[in-house]
C-alpha positions in Angstrom: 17.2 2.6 4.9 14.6 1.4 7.4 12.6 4.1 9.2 12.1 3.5 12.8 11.0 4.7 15.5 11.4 4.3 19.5 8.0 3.5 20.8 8.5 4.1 24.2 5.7 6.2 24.8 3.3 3.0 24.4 3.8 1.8 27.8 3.6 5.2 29.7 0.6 6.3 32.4 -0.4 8.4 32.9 -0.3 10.6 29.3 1.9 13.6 29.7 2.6 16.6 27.2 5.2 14.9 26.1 3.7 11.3 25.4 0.5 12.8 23.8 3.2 14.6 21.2 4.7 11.1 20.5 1.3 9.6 20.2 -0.1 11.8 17.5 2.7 12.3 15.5 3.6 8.4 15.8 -0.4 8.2 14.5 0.5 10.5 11.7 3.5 9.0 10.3 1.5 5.8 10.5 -0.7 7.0 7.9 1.8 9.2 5.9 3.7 5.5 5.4 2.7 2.2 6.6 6.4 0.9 5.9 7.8 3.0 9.3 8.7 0.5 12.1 7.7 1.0 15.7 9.6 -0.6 18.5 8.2 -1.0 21.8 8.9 -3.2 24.7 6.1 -5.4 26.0 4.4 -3.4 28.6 1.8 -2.0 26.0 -0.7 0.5 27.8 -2.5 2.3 24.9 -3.9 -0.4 23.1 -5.7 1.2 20.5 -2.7 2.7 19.2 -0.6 -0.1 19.7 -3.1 -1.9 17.2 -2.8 1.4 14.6 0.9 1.3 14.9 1.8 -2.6 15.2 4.3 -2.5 16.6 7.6 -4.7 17.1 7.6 -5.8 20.7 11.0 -6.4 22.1 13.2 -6.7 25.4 12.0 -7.5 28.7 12.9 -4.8 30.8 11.9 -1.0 30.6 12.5 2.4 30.9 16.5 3.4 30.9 17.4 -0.3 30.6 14.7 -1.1 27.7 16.2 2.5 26.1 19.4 2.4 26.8 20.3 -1.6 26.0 17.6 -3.6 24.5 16.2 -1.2 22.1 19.7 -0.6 20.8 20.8 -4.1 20.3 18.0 -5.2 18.7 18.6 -2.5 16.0 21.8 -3.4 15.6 21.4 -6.9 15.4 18.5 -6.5 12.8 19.4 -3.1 10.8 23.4 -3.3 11.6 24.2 0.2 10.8 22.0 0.5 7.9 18.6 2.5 10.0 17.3 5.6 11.2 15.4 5.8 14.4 13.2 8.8 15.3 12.9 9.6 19.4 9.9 11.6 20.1 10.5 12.6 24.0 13.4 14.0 24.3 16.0 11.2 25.3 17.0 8.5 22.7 19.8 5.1 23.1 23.6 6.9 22.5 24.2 3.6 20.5 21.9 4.0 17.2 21.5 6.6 14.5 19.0 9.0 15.8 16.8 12.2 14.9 15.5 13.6 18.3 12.8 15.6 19.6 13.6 17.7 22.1 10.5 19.6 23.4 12.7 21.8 25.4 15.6 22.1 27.3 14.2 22.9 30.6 16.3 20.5 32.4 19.2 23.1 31.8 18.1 26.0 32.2 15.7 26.0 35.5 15.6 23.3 38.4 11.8 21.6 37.6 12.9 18.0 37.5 13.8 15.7 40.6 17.1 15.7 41.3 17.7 12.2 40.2 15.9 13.0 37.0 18.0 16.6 36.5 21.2 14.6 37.2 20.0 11.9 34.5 19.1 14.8 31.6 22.2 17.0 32.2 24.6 13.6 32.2 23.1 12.2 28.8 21.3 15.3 26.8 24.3 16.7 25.8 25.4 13.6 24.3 22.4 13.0 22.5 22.5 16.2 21.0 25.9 16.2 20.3 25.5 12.9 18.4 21.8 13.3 16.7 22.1 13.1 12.9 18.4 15.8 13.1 16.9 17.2 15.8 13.0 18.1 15.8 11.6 20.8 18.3 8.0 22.6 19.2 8.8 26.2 18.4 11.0 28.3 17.5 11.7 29.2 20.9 13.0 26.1 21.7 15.0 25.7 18.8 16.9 29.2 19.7 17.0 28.0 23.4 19.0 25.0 21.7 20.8 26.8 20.0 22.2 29.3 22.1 23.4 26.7 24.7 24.6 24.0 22.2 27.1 24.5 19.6 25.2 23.3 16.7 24.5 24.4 13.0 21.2 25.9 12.9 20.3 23.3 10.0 20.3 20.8 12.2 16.9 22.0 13.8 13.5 21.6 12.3 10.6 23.1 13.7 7.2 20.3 14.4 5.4 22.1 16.7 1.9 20.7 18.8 -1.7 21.1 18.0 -5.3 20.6 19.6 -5.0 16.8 20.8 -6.9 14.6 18.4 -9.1 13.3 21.4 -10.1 17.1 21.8 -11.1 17.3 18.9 -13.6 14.8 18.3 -16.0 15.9 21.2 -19.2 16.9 20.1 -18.9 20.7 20.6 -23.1 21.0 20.2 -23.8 18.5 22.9 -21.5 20.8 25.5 -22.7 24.0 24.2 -26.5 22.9 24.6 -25.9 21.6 28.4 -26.2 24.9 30.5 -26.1 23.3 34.2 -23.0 25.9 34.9 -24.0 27.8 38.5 -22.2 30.9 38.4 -19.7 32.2 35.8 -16.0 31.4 36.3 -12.5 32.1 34.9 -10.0 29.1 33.8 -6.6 28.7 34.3 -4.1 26.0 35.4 -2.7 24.8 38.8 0.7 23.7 38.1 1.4 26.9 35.6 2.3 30.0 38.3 -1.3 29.9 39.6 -0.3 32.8 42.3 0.0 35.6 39.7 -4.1 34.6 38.7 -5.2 34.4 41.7 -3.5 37.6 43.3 -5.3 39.4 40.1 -8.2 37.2 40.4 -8.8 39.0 43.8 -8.2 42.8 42.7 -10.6 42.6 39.7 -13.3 45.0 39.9 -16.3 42.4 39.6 -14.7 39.7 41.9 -17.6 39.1 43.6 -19.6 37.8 40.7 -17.2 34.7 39.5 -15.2 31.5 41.1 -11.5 31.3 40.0 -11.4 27.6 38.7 -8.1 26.0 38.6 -7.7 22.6 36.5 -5.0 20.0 37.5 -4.7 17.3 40.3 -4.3 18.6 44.3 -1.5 18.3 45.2 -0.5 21.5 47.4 2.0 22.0 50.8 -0.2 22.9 53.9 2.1 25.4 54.2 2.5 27.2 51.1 1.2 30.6 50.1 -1.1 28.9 47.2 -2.8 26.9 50.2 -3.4 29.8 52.7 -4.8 31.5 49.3 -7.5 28.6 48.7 -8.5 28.1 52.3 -9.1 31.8 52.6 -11.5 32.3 49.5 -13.8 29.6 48.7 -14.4 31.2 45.3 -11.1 29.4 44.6 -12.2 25.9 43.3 -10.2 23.1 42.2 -11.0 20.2 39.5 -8.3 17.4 40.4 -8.2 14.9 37.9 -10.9 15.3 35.3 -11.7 13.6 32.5 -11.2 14.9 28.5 -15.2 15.3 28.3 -15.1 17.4 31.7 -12.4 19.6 30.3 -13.8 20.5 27.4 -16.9 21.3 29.0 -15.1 23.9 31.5 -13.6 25.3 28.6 -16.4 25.8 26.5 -18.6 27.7 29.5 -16.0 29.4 31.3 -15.8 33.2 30.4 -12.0 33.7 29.9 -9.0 31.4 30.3 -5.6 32.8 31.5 -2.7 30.9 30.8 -0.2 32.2 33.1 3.2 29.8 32.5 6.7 31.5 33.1 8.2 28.4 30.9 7.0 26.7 28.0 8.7 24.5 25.0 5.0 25.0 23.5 2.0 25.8 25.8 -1.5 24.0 24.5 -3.8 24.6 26.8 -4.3 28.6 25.3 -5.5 27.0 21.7 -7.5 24.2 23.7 -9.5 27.1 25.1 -9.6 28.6 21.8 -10.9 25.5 20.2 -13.6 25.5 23.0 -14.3 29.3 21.4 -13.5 30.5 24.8 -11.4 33.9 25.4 -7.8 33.8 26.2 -5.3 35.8 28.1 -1.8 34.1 28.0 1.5 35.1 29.2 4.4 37.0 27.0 7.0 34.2 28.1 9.1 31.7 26.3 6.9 30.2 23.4 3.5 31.5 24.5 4.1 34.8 21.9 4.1 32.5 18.8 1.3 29.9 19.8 -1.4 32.5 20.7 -0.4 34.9 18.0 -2.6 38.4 18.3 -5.7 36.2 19.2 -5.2 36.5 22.9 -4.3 39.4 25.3 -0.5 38.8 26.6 1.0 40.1 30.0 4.3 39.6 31.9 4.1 36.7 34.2 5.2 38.5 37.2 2.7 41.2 36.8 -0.5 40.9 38.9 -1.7 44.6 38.2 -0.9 43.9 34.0 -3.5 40.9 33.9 -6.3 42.3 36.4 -5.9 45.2 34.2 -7.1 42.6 31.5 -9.2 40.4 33.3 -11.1 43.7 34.2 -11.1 44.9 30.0 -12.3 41.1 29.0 -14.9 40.7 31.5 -16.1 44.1 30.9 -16.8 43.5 27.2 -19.1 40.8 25.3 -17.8 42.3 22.6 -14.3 42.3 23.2 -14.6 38.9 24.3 -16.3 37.6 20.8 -13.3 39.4 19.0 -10.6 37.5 21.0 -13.0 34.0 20.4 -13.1 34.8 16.5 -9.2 35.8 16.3 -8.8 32.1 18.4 -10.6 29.6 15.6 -8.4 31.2 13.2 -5.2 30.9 15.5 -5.7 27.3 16.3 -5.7 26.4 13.1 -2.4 27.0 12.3 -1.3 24.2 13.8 -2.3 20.7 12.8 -0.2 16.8 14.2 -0.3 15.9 10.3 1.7 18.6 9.1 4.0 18.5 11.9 4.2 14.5 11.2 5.0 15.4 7.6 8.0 17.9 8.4 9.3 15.2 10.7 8.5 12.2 8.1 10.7 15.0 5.5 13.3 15.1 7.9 13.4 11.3 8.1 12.9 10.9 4.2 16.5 13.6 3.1 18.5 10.7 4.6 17.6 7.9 2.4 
């Protein structure tokens, strides 16, 4: 039976979570067995992968149309019912034989897409769910969050989680360790990922003073919201906008602590970025955040300001405390690695042959 899989994620800018999964595990499988098939339309955008994966390039249209109609009849036309196609963000055509990856199931549980878009998910996810012959997910949070909302056998769900992206990885870590042209120290965290909670205990921590508060992400803020009164009030409040990969693993590397503070993640990268950078890490106790950062980072409740400058205070108290938390991080960001996630998915793919 013909391995394929929907190669969607060629044609989409910018790179999201979501599409930098699909990209290394599609890079993986590549290598685990040059006989898998990718399918893409012809918008290519990431070139260099396209000419790793080499693709089939088919249909005119894309998005919904290109997933929904031309990527389906091609298969048919070509494989009849004799194929296997592997979706690796989240959606998949309701007309082929699929295994899924669902990152999450967000889209059901909290209100963070458009409308259009929640309408969209909660019309056809069910379906696909319903009808997938696998499903693949990040953690094993998401695969319980799956499993208490959809009435599924347990052994239906395989677990593929994320790992440092590839791209990451291959910065020369000397070269940003030797440039020391940092001003003042500073703590990391995110914009988009419940940035109030840091920057309420950013401002209660006993050395305040001393550090900036540097939040990475584009700017994008309502003049009227509370974040925005927050930033034009303290100055020591700086934001990156769009950096490149080179500039983000240079704030990682000098920054004295990074606090991951999301209330919702199907598997949150940025805390073993940081700890790939050897940088310190406090991360929040929510969703899947316990079992990516392990005991190598402090964890606090989301919604407690006083619980992280309690630990913002400890970690910037203590060189030591802070070299502990950077030695228990190399050994936590190892654990996970794209090739063997790509090789539970390629077993997945492999038990219905």
């Amino acid at each position: 039976m013909p391995l394929l899989v929907n190669s969607k994620f060629l044609s989409q800018h910018p790179i999201t979570g979501v599409t930098r999964y699909a990209i290394e595990i599609a890079e993986q499988l590549s290598s685990i067995d040059p006989q898998v098939n990718f399918i893409a339309n012809n918008d290519i955008k990431h070139h260099e992968t396209a000419q790793l994966l080499n693709p089939n390039q088919v249909g005119r249209s894309e998005g919904i149309t290109w997933e929904q109609v031309e990527l389906p009849y091609f298969i048919r036309k070509k494989f009849k019912n004799d194929h296997l196609l592997l979706n690796l963000e989240n959606l998949a055509p309701l007309l082929t034989r699929n295994i899924v990856v669902i990152h999450d199931i967000i889209w059901k549980t909290h209100n963070f897409h458009t409308k259009k878009n929640l309408a969209y998910y909660r019309s056809i996810m069910p379906l696909i769910i319903k009808r997938a012959q696998h499903i693949i997910t990040v953690s094993e949070y998401s695969k319980n969050q799956i499993l208490q909302h959809f009435k599924i056998n347990d052994k239906k769900i395989s677990v593929a989680g994320c790992a440092v992206p590839s791209i990451l990885q291959k910065i020369n870590l000397d070269a940003i360790h030797e440039d020391n042209s940092k001003k003042r120290p500073y703590i990391l965290g995110p914009l988009n990922k419940n940035p109030l909670v840091l920057i309420k205990a950013f401002e209660k921590i006993k050395c305040s003073d001393e550090y900036d508060l540097i939040l990475i992400g584009a700017k994008r803020i309502d003049i009227n919201s509370e974040l925005n009164q927050y930033l034009q009030k303290n100055k020591r409040i700086k934001l990156t906008g769009h950096i490149t990969d080179k500039e983000l693993a240079k704030l990682y590397s000098q920054a004295t602590v990074f606090v991951y503070p999301s209330v919702i993640d199907g598997f949150g990268i940025p805390p073993i970025e940081a700890m790939h950078f050897g940088c310190p890490v406090i991360c929040s106790n929510s969703a899947s955040l316990p079992e990516v950062v392990g005991n190598a980072a402090f964890s606090f409740d989301p919604s407690n300001e006083m619980e992280l400058t309690n630990y913002l205070n400890k970690v910037l108290d203590s060189e030591d405390l802070r070299n502990k938390l950077i030695q228990k991080g190399n050994y936590q960001k190892d654990q996970f690695s794209w090739e063997k996630s790509a090789k539970t998915i390629y077993n997945v793919m492999q038990s219905f042959q």
